[in-house]
C-alpha positions as CSV (number, residue, x, y, z in Angstrom):
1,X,30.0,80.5,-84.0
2,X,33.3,81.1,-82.3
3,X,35.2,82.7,-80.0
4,X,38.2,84.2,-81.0
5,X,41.2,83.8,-78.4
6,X,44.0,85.7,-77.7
7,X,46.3,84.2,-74.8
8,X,49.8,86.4,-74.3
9,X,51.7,86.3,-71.5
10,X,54.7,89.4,-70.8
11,X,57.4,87.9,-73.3
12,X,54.7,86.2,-76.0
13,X,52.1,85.3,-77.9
14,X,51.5,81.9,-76.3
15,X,48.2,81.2,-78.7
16,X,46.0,82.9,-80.7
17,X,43.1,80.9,-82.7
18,X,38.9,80.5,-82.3
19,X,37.4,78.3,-79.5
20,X,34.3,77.0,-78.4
21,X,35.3,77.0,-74.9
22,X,37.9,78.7,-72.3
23,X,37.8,77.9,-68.5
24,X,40.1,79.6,-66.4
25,X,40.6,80.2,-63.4
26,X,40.5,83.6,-61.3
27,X,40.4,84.1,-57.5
28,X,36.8,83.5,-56.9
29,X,36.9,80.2,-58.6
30,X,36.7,79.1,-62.5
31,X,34.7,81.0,-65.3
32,X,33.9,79.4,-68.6
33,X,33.7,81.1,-71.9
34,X,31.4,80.2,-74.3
35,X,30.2,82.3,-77.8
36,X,27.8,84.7,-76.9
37,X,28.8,85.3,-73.3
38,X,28.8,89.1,-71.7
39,X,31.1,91.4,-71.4
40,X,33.1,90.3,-68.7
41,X,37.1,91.7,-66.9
42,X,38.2,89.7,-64.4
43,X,41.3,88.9,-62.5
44,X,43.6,85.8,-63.8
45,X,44.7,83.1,-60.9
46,X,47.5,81.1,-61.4
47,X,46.2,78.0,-62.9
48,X,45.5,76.3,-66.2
49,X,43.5,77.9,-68.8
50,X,41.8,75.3,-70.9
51,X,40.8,75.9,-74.8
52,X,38.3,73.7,-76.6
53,X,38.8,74.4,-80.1
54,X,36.3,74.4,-82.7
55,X,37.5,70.8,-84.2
56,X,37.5,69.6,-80.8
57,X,41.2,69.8,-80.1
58,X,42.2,70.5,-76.2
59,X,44.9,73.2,-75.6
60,X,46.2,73.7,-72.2
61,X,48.5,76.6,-70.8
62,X,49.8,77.5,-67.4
63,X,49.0,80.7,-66.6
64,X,49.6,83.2,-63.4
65,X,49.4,87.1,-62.6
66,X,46.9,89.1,-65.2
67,X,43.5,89.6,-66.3
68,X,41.0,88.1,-68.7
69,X,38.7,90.6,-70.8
70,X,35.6,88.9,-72.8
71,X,34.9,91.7,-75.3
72,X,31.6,92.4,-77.3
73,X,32.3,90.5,-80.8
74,X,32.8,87.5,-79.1
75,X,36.6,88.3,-78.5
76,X,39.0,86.9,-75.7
77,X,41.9,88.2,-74.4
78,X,44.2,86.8,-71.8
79,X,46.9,88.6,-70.3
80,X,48.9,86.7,-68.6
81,X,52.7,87.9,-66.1
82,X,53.9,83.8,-67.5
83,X,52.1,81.6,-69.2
84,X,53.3,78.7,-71.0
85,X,51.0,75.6,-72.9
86,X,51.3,72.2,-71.4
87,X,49.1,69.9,-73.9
């Protein structure tokens, strides 16, 4: 099981693809993302979002100014002002 993740900032598609994992961060502190979690919206901080991919593979992005929406289906979306990957 998977999640797909959609991570977009105001210009682009920075990455789209399935994860096991997403931690970013929002003004309260980081949130984690695993399959299976609940419907969740919350406020994106600027910080890194990290993305475990199903093979294993780390993705990084920098990321500032939007929201994060888990969505029933096991669905991520990040919507990011800028955001950029770093690794």
């Amino acid at each position: 099981m998977a999640l797909t993740v959609n991570l977009v900032s105001a210009e682009a598609e920075v990455w789209r693809g399935e994860a096991t994992l997403v931690v970013a961060k929002t003004p309260e502190g980081e949130i984690g993302f695993m399959p299976g979690h609940e419907p969740t919206l919350a406020t994106l901080a600027e910080g890194q979002v990290r993305i475990t991919q199903v093979d294993g593979t780390k993705i990084v992005a920098d990321a500032r100014d939007g929201f994060i929406s888990m969505e029933l289906g096991d669905e991520l979306n990040i919507v990011a002002g800028g955001a950029q990957l770093v690794a």
